[in-house]
VEXDOVEX-817072 format. One record per residue (C-alpha): chain; y, x, z; residue number from 1. Coordinates in nm, 4 decimals. Layout:
N
rec c = A | v = Y | u = X | w = Z | k = NUM
...
REM end
This chain:
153
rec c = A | v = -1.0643 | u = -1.6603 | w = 0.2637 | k = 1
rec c = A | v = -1.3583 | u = -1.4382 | w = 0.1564 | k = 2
rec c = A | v = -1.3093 | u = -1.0912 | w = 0.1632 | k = 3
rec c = A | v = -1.4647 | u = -0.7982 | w = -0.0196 | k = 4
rec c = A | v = -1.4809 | u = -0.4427 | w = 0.1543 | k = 5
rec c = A | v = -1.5649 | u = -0.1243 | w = -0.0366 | k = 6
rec c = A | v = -1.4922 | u = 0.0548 | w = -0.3686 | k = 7
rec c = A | v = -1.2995 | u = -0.1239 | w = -0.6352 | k = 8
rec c = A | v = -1.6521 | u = -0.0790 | w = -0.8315 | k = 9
rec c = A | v = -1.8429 | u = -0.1685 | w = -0.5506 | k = 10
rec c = A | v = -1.6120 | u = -0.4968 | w = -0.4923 | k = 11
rec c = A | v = -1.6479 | u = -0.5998 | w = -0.8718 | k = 12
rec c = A | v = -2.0163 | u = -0.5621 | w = -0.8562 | k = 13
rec c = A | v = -2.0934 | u = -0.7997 | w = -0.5826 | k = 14
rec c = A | v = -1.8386 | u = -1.0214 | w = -0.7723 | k = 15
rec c = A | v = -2.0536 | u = -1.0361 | w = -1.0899 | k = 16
rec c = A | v = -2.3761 | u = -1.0631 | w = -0.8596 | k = 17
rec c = A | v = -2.2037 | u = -1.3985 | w = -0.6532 | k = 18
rec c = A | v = -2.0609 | u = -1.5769 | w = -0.9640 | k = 19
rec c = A | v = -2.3065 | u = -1.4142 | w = -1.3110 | k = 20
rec c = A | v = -2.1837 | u = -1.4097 | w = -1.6447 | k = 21
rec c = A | v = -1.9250 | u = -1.6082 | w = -1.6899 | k = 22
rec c = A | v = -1.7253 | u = -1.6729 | w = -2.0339 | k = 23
rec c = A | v = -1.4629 | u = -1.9092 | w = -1.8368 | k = 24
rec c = A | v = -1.2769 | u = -1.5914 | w = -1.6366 | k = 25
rec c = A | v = -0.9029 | u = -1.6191 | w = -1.7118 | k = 26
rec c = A | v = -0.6472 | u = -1.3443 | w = -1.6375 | k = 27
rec c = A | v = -0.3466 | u = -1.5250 | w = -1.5449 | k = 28
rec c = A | v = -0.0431 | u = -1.3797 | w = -1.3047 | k = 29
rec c = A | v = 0.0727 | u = -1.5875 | w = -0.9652 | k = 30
rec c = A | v = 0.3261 | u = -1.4982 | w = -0.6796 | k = 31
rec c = A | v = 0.2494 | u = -1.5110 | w = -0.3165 | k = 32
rec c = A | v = 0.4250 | u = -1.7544 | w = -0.1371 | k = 33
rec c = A | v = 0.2456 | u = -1.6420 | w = 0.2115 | k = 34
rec c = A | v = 0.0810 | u = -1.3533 | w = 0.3351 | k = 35
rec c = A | v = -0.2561 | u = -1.3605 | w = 0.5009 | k = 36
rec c = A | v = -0.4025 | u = -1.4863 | w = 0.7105 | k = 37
rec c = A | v = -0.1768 | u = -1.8521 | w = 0.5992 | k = 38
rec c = A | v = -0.2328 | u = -1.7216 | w = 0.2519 | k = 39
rec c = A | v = -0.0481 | u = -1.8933 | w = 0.0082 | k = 40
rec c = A | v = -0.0424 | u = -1.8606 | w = -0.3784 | k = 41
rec c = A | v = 0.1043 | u = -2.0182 | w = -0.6970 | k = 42
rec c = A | v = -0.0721 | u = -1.9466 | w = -1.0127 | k = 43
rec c = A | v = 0.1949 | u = -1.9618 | w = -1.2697 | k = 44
rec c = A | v = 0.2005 | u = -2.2804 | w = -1.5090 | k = 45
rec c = A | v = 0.0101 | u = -2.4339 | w = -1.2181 | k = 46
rec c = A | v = 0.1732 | u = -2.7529 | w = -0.9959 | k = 47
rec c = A | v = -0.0137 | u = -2.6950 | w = -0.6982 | k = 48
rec c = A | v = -0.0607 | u = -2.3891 | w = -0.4594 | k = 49
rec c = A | v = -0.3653 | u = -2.2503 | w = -0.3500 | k = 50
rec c = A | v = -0.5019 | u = -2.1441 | w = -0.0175 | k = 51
rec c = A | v = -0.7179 | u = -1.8271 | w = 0.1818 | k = 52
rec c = A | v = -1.0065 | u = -2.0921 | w = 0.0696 | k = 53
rec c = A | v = -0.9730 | u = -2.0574 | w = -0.2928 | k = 54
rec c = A | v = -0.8735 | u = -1.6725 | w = -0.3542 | k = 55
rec c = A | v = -1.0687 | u = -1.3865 | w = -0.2681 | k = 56
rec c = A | v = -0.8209 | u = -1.0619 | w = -0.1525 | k = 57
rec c = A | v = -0.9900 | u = -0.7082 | w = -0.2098 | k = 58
rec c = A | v = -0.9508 | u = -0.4281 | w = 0.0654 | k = 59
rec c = A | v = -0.7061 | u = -0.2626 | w = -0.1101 | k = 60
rec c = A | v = -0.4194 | u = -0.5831 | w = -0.1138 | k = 61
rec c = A | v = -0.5217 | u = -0.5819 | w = 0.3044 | k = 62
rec c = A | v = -0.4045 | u = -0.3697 | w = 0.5974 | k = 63
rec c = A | v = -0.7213 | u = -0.1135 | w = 0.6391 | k = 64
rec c = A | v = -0.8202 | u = 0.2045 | w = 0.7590 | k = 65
rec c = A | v = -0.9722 | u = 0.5030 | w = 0.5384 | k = 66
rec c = A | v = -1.1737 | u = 0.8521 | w = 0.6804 | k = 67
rec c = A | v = -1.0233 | u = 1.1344 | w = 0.5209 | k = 68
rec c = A | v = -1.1052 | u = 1.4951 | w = 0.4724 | k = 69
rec c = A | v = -0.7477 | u = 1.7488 | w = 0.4629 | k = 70
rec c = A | v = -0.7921 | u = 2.1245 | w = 0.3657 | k = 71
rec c = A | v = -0.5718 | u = 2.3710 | w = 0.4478 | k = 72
rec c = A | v = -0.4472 | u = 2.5725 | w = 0.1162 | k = 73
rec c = A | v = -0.2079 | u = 2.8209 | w = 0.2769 | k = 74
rec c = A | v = 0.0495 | u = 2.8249 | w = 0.5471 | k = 75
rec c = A | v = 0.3404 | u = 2.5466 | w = 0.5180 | k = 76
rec c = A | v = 0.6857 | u = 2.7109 | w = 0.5386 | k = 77
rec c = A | v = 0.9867 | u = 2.4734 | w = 0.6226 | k = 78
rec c = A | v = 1.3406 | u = 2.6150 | w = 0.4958 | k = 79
rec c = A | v = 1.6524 | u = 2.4949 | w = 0.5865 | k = 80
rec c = A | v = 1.9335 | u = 2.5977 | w = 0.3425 | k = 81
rec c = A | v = 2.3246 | u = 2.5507 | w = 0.3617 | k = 82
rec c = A | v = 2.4062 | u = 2.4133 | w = 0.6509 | k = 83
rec c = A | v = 2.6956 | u = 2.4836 | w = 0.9064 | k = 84
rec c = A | v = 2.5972 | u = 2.5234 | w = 1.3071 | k = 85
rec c = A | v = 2.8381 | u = 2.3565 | w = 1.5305 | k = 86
rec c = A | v = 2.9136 | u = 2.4973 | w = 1.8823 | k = 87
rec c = A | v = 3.1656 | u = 2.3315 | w = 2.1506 | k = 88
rec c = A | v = 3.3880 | u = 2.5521 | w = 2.3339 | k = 89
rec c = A | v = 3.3512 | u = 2.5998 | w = 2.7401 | k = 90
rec c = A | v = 3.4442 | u = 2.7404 | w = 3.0045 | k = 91
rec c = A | v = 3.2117 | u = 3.0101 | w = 2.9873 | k = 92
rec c = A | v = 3.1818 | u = 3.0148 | w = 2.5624 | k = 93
rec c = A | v = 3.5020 | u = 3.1167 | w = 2.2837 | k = 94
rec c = A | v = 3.4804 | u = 2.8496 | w = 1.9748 | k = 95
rec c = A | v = 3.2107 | u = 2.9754 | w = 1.7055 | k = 96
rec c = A | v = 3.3487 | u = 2.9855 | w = 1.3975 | k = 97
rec c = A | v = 3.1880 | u = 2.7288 | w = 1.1185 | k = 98
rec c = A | v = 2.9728 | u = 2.9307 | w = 0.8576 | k = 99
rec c = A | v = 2.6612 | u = 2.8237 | w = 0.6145 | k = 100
rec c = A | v = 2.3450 | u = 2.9593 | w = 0.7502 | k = 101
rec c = A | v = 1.9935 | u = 2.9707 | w = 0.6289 | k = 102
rec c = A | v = 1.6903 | u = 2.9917 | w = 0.8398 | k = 103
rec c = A | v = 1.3332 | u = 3.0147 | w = 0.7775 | k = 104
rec c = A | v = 1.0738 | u = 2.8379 | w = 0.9724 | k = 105
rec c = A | v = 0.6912 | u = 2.9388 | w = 0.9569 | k = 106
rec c = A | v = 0.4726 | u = 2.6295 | w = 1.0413 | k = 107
rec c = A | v = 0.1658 | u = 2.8249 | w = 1.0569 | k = 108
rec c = A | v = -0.1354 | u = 2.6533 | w = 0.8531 | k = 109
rec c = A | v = -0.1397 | u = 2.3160 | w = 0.8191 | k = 110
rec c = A | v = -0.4617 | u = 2.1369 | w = 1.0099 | k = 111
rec c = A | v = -0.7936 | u = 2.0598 | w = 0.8185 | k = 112
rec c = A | v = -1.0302 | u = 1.8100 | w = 0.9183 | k = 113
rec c = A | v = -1.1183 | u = 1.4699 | w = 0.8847 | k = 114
rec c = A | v = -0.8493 | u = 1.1720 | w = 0.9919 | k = 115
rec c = A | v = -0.8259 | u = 0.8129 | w = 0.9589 | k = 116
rec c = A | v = -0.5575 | u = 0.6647 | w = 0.7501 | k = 117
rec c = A | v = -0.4522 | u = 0.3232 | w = 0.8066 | k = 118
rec c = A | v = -0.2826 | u = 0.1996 | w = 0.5186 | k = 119
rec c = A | v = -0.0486 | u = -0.1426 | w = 0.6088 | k = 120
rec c = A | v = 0.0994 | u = -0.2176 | w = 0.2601 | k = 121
rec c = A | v = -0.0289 | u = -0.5704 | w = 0.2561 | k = 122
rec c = A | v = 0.0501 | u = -0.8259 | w = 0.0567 | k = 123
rec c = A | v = 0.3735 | u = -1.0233 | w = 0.1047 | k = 124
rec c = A | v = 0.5328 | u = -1.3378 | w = 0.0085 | k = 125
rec c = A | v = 0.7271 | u = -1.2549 | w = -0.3214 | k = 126
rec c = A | v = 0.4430 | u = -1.0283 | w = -0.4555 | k = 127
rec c = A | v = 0.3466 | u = -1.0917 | w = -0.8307 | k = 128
rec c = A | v = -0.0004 | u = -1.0443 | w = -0.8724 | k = 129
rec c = A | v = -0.2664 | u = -1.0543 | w = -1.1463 | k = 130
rec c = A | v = -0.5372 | u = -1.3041 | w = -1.0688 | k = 131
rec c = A | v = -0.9186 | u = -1.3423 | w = -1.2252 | k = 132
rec c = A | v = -0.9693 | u = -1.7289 | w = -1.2030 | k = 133
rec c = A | v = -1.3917 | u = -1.8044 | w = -1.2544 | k = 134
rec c = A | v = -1.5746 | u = -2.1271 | w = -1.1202 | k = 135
rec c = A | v = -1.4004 | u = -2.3695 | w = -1.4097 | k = 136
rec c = A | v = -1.0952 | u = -2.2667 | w = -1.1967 | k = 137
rec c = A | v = -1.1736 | u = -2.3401 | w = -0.8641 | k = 138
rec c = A | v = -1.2256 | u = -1.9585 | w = -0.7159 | k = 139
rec c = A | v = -0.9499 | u = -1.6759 | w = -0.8049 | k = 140
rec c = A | v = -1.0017 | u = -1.2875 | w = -0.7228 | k = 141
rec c = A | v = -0.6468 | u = -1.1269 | w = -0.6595 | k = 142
rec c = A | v = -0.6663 | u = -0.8005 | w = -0.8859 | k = 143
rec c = A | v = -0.4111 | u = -0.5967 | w = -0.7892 | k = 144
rec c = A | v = -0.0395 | u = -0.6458 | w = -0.7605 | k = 145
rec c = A | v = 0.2138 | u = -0.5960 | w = -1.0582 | k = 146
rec c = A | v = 0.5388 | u = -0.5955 | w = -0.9029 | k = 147
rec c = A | v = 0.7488 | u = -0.8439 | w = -0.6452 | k = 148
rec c = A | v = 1.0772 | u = -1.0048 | w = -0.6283 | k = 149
rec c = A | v = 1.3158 | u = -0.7387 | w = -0.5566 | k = 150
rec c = A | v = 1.1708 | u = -0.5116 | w = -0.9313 | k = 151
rec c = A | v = 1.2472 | u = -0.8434 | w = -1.1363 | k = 152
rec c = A | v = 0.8482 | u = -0.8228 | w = -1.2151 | k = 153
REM end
């Protein structure tokens, strides 16, 4: 399975500089019948299933991590409205009666700086996805996915 790190445009790039102009490039759709590494995929109106060795899965379809930059705006406020504060009776307590409160919490400002964001929505078996098949059909790029078993896509 050949992968391809980096932007989306940087991705399709060094896919037009590997395989050149080519007029044969289908669009066609497929489901994934295994998740990487075992990759397993089933073009539709096709009889037999294809392998990591035949389909090319960009960075974005595979767990990675990202470097972010977060800036503050302005202090984050948490509120908590409506709700009733329960307290037990003991020996050295008399039974609180039940009322709605409302408190106010001040979080301060929220943190800036750079983090790392590891993002683990992978691909998995039920996924429809769009597929760009070049090579007289013997290579396929996954484009994105359009949907999986459970939204009826």
């Amino acid at each position: 399975m050949e992968l391809i790190d980096g932007s989306k445009v940087l991705q399709l790039k060094d896919m037009v500089q590997k395989i050149g102009h080519n007029v044969e490039v289908d669009i066609e759709y497929a489901t994934i019948l295994a998740p990487p590494p075992a990759l397993r995929v089933q073009v539709d109106n096709m009889k037999i299933e294809l392998d990591g060795d035949d389909v090319i899965i960009p960075e974005h379809l595979r767990e990675h991590t990202r470097k972010v930059s977060v800036k503050a705006v302005e202090p984050t406020t948490l509120e908590l409205n409506r709700y009733t504060r329960v307290t037990k009776e003991t020996e050295s307590s008399s039974p609180v009666t039940s009322k709605a409160f409302s408190d106010v919490f001040n979080l301060g400002g929220f943190m800036s700086g750079e983090f790392e964001i590891t993002f683990h929505d992978t691909l998995k078996a039920g996924d429809r996805v769009a597929v760009a098949s070049f090579g007289a059909g013997q290579r396929y790029i996954v484009l994105d996915r359009i949907g999986g078993a459970a939204d009826g896509a």
